[in-house]
C-alpha positions as CSV (number, residue, x, y, z in Angstrom):
1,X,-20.3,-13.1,-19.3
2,X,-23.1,-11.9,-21.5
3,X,-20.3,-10.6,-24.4
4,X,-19.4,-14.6,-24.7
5,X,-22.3,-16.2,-24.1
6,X,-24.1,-18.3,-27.0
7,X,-22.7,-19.9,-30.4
8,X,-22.4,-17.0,-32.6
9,X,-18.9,-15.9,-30.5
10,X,-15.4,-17.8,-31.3
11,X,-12.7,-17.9,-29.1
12,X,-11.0,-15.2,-29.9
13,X,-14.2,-13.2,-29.8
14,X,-14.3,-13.9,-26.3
15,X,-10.3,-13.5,-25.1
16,X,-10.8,-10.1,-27.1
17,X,-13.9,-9.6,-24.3
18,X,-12.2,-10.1,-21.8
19,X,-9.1,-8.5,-22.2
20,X,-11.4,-5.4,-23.2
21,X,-13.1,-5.9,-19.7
22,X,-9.2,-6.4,-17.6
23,X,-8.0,-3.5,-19.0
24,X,-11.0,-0.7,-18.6
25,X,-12.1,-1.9,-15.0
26,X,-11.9,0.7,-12.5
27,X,-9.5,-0.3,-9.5
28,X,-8.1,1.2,-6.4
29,X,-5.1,0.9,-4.4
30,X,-4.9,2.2,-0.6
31,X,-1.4,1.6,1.1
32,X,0.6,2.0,3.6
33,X,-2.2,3.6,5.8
34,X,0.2,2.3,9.4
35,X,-3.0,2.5,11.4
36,X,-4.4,5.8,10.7
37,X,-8.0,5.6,10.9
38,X,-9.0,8.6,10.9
39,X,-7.2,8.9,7.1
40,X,-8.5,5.0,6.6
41,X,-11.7,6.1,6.5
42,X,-12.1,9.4,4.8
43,X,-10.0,7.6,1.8
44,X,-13.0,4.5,2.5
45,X,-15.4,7.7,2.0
46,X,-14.0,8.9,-1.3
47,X,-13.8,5.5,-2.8
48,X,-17.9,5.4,-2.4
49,X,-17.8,8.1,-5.2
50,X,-15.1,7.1,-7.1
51,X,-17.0,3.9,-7.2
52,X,-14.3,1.2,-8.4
53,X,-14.9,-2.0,-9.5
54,X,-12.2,-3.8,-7.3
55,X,-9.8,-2.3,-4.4
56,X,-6.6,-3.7,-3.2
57,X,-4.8,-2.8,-0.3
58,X,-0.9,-2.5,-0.8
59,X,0.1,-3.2,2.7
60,X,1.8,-1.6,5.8
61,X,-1.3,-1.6,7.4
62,X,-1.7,-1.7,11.3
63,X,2.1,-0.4,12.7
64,X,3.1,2.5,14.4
65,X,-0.2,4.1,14.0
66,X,-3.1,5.4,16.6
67,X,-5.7,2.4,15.4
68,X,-3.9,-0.8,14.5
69,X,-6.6,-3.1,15.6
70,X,-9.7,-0.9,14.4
71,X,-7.8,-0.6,10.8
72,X,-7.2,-4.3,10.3
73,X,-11.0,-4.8,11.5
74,X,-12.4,-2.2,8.5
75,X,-9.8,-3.7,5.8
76,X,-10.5,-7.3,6.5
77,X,-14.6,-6.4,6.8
78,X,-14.3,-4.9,3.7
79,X,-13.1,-7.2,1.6
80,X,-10.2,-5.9,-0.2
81,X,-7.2,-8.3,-1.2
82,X,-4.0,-7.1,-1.0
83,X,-0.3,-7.4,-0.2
84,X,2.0,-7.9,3.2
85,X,4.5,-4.7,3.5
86,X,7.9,-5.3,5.3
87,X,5.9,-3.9,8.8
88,X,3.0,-6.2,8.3
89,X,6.2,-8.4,8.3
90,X,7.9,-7.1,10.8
91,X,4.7,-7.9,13.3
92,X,3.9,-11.1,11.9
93,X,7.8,-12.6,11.8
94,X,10.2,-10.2,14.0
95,X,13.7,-11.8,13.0
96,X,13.2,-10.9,9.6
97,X,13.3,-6.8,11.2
98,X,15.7,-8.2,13.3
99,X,18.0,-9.7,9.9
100,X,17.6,-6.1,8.5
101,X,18.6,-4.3,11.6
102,X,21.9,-6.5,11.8
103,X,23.2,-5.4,8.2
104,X,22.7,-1.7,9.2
105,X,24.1,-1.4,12.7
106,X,24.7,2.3,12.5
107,X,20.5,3.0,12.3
108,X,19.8,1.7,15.5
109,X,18.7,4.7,17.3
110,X,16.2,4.4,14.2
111,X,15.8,0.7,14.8
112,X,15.6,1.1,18.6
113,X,12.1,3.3,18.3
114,X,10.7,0.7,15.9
115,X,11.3,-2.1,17.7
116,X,9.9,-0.9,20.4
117,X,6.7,0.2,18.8
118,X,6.6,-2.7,16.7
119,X,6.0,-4.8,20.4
120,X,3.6,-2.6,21.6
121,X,1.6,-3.1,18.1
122,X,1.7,-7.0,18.1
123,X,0.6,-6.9,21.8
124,X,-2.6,-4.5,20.8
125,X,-3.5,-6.9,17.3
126,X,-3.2,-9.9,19.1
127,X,-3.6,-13.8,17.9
128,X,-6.0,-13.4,15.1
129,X,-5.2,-10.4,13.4
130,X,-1.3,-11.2,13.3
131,X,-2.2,-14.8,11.4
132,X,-4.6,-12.1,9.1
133,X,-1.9,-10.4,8.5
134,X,0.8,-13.3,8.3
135,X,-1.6,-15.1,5.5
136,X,-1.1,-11.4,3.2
137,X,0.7,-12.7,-0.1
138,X,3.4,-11.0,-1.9
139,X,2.2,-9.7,-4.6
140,X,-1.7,-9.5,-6.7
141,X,-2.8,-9.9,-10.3
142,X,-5.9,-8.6,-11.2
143,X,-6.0,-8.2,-15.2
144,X,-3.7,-6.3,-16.4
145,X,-2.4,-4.2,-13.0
146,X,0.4,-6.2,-11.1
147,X,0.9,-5.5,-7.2
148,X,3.7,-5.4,-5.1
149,X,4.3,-3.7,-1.7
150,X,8.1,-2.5,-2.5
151,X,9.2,-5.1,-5.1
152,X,8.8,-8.2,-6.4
153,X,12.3,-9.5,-4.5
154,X,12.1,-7.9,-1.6
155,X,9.1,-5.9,1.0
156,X,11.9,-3.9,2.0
157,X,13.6,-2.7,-1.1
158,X,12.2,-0.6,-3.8
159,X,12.9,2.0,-6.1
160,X,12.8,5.9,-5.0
161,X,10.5,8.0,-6.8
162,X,13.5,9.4,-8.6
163,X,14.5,5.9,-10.0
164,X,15.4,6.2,-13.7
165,X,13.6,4.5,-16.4
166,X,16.4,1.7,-16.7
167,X,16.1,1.4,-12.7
168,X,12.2,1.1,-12.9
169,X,12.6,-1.7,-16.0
170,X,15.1,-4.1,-13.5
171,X,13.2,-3.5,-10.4
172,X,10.2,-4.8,-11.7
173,X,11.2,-7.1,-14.7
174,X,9.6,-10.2,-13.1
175,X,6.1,-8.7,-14.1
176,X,4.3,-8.8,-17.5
177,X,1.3,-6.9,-16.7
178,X,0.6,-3.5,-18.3
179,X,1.0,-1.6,-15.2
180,X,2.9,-2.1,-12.1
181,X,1.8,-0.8,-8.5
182,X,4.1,-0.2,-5.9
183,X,3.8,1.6,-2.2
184,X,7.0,1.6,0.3
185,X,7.9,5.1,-0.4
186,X,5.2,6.7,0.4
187,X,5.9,9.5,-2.0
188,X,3.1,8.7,-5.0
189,X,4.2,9.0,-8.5
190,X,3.0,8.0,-12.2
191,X,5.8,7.4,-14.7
192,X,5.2,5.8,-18.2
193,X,7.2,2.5,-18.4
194,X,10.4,1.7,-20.2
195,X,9.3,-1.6,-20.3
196,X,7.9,-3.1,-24.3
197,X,4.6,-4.7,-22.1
198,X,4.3,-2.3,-19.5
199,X,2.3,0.6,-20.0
200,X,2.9,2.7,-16.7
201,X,4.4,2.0,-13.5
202,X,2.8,4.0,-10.0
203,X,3.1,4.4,-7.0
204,X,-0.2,4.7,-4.5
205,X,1.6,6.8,-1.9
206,X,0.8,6.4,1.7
207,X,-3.1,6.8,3.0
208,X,-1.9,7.2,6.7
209,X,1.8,8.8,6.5
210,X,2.9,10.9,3.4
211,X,6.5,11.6,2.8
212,X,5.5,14.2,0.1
213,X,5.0,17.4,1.9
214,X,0.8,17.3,1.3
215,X,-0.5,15.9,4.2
216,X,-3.6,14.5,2.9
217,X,-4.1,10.9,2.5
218,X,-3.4,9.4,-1.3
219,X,-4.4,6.3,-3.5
220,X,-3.8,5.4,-6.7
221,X,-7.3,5.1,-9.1
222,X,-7.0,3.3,-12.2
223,X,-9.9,4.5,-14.8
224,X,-9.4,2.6,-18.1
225,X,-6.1,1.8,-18.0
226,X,-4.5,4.7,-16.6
227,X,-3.6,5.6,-13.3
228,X,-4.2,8.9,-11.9
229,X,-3.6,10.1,-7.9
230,X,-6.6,11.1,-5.5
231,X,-5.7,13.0,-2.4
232,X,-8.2,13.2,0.5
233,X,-8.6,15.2,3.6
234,X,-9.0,14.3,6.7
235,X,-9.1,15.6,10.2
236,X,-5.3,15.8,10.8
237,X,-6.2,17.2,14.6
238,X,-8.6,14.1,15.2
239,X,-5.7,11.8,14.5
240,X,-2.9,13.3,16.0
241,X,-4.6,13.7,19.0
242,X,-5.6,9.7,18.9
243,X,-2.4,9.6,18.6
244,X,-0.7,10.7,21.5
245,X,-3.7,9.4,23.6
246,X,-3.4,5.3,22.1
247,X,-0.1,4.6,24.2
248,X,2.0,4.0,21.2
249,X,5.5,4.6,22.2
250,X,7.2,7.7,20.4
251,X,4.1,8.8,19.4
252,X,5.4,11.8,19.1
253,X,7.7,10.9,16.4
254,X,4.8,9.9,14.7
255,X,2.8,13.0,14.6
256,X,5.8,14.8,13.7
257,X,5.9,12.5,10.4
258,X,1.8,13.0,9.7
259,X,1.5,16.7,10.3
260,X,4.7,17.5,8.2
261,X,4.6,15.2,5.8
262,X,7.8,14.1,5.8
263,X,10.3,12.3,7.2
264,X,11.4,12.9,10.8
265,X,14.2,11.7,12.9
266,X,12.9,10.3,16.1
């Protein structure tokens, strides 16, 4: 680092540096994109021009989507680190589903559908991809921006986009970084922290299946600090009918959830 190079520069001349350089980076998180490609790589497009310095995925990546395989492939040639979501999870190690589905009896005619597409996504990934996706940690630190697919306790838990401050300070207490990323919900949201050290928390929203009534794909951009949402189009016709033409089981269901933007009962 130029800033802290030579002898003229104390330490604390150089930690000043570099927090000035963790802090003003420009980062992107893309999550939950559940094998939408066509989404994948219009949001891949827009990054191009909103020219980050560092992009992390926040997981929930290949399941119940028309392009599980060919959105593992573009993530993992791309580069980006990221996160394991609770269906990265649930391909990777099925009894933990399985340990979900058993507290919750009275869901399985929503557990039913996933299970079943959840085995005809494995099958399609195959070997290689699964240990890809089985090696995804928890959570990611870069700087000042902290990571987590739903929380830091759980992939499966989080807290709704309506969470109150006091909510938002317990769910994510574990983490000391200035702002804390989230995805699950697929709802995107940016709420100032109640926490002393945090200055935001956010969540990216879903590039492949929003919950929020826009159907256009989101990520969080982070430009000095603060984190703003970018929505993107993409050809919502393309996808669907990919879609109904992969062989994913209740596809249906599926295209019901992308074209509405909400959630749909199968």
């Amino acid at each position: 680092m130029r800033e802290c190079s030579g002898r003229n520069y104390s330490r604390l001349h150089c930690q000043r540096a570099v927090v000035k350089i963790l802090v003003t980076m420009r980062a992107a998180i893309v999550s939950d994109v559940h094998g939408n490609l066509t989404a994948l790589e219009a949001v891949v497009a827009d990054l191009r021009a909103a020219a980050p310095d560092v992009i992390l995925h926040g997981g929930d990546l290949a399941d119940n989507g028309s392009s599980p395989t060919e959105v593992v492939d573009l993530i993992e040639s791309l580069g980006w680190a990221g996160v394991a979501g609770n269906t990265d999870e649930m391909l990777t190690t099925p009894a933990t589903f399985e340990a979900v589905t058993a507290s919750r009896p009275a869901l399985e005619y929503i557990w039913k559908p996933l299970r079943e597409m959840a085995a005809f996504t494995r099958n399609e990934l195959g070997t290689d991809r699964l240990a890809w996706l089985r090696e995804l940690p928890p959570s990611q630190i870069v700087g000042e921006i902290a990571l987590v697919h739903a929380s830091p306790y759980s992939r499966w838990q989080s807290p709704s986009m309506n969470a109150t401050d006091d909510e938002l300070a317990h769910a994510f207490r574990e983490l000391s970084q200035r702002t804390v990323i989230y995805g699950h919900i697929h709802t995107p949201f940016v709420r100032q922290s109640a926490l002393p050290l945090q200055r935001y928390v956010a969540n990216s929203g879903s590039a492949g299946q929003s919950h929020d009534g826009d159907s256009r794909a989101a990520y969080l951009l982070i430009d000095d600090g603060v984190p703003s949402i970018r929505r993107v189009e993409y050809n919502l016709e393309r996808e669907c009918q990919a879609l109904l033409a992969s062989g994913l089981p209740h596809a249906a269901w599926v295209e019901r959830i992308i074209v509405s933007a909400s959630p749909q009962m199968p």
